[in-house]
N, C-alpha and C positions, 0 to 999 in steps of 0.2 A: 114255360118260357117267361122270362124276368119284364118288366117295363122298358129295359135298355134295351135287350136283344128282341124288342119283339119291335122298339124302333128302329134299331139297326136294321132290321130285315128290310120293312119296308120302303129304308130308304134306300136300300140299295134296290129293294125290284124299284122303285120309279126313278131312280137312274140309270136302270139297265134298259125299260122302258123307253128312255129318251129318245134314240137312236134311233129306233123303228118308227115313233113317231112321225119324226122328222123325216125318215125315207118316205110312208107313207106319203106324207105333206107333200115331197117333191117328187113324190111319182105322181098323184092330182097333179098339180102346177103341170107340170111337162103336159102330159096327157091335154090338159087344158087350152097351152100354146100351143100343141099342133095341131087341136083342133080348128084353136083362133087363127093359127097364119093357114091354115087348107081352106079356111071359108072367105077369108078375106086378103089371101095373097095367092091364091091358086091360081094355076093356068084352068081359062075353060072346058069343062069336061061334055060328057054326054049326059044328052037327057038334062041341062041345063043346070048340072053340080060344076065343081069344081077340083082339080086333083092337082097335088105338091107337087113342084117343082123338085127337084134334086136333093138341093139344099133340105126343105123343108121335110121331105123322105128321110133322109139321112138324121137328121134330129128327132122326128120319129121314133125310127130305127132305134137310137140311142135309148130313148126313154123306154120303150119297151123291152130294150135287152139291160135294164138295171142303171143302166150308166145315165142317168138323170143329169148329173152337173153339167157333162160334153151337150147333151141333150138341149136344156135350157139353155145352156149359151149361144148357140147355135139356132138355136128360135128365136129367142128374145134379138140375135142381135140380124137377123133376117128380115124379124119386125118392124125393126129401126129402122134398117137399110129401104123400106119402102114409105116411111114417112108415117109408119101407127105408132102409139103407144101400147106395149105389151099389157095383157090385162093385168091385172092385179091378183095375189096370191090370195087366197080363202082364208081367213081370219079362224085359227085353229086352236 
């Protein structure tokens, strides 16, 4: 393999790479925000936890079935609606 195609290669794996990165990233985040809005936007639960409202099930729901975007928007903006700021994304 020559100098060019042995760069050519690798710059296409770590652009093919990107993408999954990136889902990565926003499946943490989600995962993240529905942790953060169940502990600090939950209805009182048993044994003195807390459990999601509707809303915050449903974004949930989203992030663990792939669908991150609907997901985080849906959290982040539930978050809003109770007066937090959404945490902040993990520096990746």
């Amino acid at each position: 393999m020559t100098g060019k195609n042995l760069i050519a290669g690798l710059l296409l794996a770590t652009l093919a790479a990107g993408p999954a990165v990136a889902q990565a990233d926003d499946a943490a985040y989600c995962a993240k925000l529905g942790d953060y809005a169940t502990r600090y936007l939950g209805d009182p639960g048993g044994q003195g936890g807390t459990r999601p409202d509707f809303d915050i099930m449903e974004g949930i729901a989203d992030c663990r079935q792939g669908r991150t975007a609907e997901g985080i928007a849906i959290l982040e903006k539930k978050i809003r609606a109770k007066g937090f700021t959404p945490p902040q994304r993990d520096a990746g």
